[in-house]
C-alpha positions as CSV (number, residue, x, y, z in Angstrom):
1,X,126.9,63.7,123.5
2,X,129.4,66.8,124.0
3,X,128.6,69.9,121.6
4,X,130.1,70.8,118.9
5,X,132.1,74.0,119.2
6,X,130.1,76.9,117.2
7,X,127.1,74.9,116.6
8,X,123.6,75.1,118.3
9,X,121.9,71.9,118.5
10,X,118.1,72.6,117.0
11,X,116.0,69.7,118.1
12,X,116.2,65.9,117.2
13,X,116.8,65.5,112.8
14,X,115.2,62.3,111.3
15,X,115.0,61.7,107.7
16,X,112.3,59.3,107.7
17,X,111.9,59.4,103.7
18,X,115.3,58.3,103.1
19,X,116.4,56.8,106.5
20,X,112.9,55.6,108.1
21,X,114.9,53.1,110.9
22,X,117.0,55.9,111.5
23,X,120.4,56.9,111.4
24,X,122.1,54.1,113.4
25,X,120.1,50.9,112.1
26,X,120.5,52.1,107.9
27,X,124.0,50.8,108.3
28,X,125.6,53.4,106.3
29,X,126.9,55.5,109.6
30,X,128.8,55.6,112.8
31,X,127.2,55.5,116.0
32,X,129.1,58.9,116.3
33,X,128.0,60.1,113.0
34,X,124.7,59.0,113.6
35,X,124.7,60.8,117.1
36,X,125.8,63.9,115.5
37,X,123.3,64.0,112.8
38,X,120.6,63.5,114.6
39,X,121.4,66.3,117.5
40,X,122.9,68.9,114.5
41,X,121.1,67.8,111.6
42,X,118.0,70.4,111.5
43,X,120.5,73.1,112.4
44,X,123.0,72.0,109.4
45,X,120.0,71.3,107.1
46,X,118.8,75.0,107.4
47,X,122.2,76.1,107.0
48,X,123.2,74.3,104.1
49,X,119.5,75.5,102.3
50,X,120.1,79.1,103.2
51,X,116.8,79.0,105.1
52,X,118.8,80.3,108.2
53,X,122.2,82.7,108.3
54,X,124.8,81.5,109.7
55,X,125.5,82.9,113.4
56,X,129.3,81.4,114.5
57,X,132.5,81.3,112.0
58,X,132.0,77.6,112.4
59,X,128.7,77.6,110.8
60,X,130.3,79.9,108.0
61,X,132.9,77.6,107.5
62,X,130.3,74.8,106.8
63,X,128.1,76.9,104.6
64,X,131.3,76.9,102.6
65,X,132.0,72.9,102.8
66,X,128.7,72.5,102.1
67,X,128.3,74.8,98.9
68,X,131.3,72.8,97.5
69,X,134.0,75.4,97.7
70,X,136.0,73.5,100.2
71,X,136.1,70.1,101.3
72,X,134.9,68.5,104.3
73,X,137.5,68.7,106.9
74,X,135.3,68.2,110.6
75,X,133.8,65.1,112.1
76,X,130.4,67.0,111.6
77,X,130.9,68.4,108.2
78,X,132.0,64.3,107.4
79,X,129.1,63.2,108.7
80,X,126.4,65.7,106.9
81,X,128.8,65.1,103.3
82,X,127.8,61.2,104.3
83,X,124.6,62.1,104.9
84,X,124.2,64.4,101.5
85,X,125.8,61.1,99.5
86,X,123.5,58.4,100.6
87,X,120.4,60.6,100.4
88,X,120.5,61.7,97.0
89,X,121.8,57.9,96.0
90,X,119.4,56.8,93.1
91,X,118.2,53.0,93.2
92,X,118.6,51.1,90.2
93,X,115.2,49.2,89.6
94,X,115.0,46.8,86.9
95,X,112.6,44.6,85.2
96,X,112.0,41.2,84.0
97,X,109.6,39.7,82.0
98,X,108.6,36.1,81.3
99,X,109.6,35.4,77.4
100,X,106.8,34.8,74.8
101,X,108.7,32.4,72.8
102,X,107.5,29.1,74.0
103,X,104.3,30.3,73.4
104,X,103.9,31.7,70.2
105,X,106.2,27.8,69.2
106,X,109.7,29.1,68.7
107,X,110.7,27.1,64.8
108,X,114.3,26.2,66.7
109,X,114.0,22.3,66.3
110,X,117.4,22.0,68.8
111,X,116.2,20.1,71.2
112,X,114.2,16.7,71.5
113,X,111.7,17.8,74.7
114,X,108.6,19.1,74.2
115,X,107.4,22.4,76.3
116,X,104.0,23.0,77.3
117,X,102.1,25.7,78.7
118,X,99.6,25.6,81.3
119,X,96.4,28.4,81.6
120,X,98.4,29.8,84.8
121,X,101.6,30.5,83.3
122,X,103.6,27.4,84.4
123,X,105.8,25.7,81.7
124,X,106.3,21.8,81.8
125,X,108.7,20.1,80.1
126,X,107.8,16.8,78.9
């Protein structure tokens, strides 16, 4: 892949905590995007935690974009806004549980079938 005017590329970026296939098999990027993120990403992720200064206009114009004072307007500051979005994404768990009622003999008289209860947790309707 061609650089990137003003940016260095720092080494090969994986997120394996929130991306452990990798950019291009999560399905939430580009081939491009995931190109550019992996060849930029260390260099943008130092950037955008202050960790290194910036060392091109380019790279101060990003530090911007990235602090939220400007929008994204470049393929690569697109790509690390995508990036930001879908790693901070929080999963919604939930939980289900098997209801007690048949157990404890519900008093609803509604029905004519009888439901019994086996020792492993299977219910039978007779």
């Amino acid at each position: 892949m061609s650089q990137i005017e003003g940016f260095q590329p720092a080494g090969r970026f994986f997120d394996d905590k929130h991306f452990p296939r990798g950019f291009a098999r999560s399905g939430h990027f580009t081939m491009k995007e995931s190109d550019l993120l992996e060849q930029y990403g260390r260099r943008l992720k130092a950037l955008a935690e202050g960790t290194q200064p910036p060392a091109t206009p380019q790279e101060e114009q990003f530090i911007s974009m990235a602090r939220g004072e400007r929008p994204a307007e470049t393929v690569l500051e697109q790509a690390w806004t995508k990036y930001i979005a879908k790693s901070q994404r929080r999963k919604l768990f939930t939980m289900s549980s098997k209801s007690s009622s048949a157990d404890e003999g519900d008093d609803d008289d509604g029905g004519s079938e009888d439901l019994t209860s086996d020792q492993d947790g299977i219910m039978e309707l007779d």
